[in-house]
N, C-alpha and C positions, 0 to 999 in steps of 0.2 A: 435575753436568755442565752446561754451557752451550748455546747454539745450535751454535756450531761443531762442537763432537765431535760433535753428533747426526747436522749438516751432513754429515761425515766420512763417518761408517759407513752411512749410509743414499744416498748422494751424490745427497742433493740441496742445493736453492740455503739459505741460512738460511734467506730469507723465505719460502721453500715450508716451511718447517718452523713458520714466525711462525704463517702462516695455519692449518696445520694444528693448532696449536694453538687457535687463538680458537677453528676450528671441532668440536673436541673439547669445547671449553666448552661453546660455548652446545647441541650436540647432547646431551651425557650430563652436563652441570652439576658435572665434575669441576673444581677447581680446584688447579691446579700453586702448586707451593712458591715464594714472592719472599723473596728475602734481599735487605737493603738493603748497601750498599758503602759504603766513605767512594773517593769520587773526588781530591778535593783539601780543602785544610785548610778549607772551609767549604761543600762540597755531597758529599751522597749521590745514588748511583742505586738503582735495583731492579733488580734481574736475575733470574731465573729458573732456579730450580736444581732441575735435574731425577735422577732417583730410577735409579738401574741399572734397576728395574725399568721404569721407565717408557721408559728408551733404549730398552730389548727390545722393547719395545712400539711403538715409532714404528718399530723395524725391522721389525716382521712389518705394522705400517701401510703401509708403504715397497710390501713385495713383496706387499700384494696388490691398492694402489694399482695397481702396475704391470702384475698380474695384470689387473684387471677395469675399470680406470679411472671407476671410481665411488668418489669420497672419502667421500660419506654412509654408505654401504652398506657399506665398509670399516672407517671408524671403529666403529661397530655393533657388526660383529664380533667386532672388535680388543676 
């Protein structure tokens, strides 16, 4: 899954989801899956493809973001 679907089910902005990413990183040193794409007949991107499991996970990040508005102390948990 991509930023969008995550965007979806948890509604929030992508880039609220970008950030919550980096800050997952550098907080617990997890690092998410990069698949490279072919864009056109002579560049690739990276994109970030994330794990059903890890969707669930940014969804209960979601609700207890929204519970306690502490993203550090959240991620933690999470």
């Amino acid at each position: 899954m991509y930023y969008k679907e995550i965007a979806l089910r948890t509604n929030k902005s992508i880039s609220t989801i970008k950030k919550w990413r980096l800050r997952i990183e550098t907080l617990s040193g997890y690092r998410f899956k990069k698949v490279r794409r072919r864009v056109s007949k002579r560049s690739t991107q990276v994109f970030f493809d994330f794990t059903e499991a890890e969707v669930s996970k940014f969804i209960a990040l979601s609700y207890l973001v929204d519970k306690t508005n502490k993203l550090d102390d959240s991620i933690k948990e999470v």
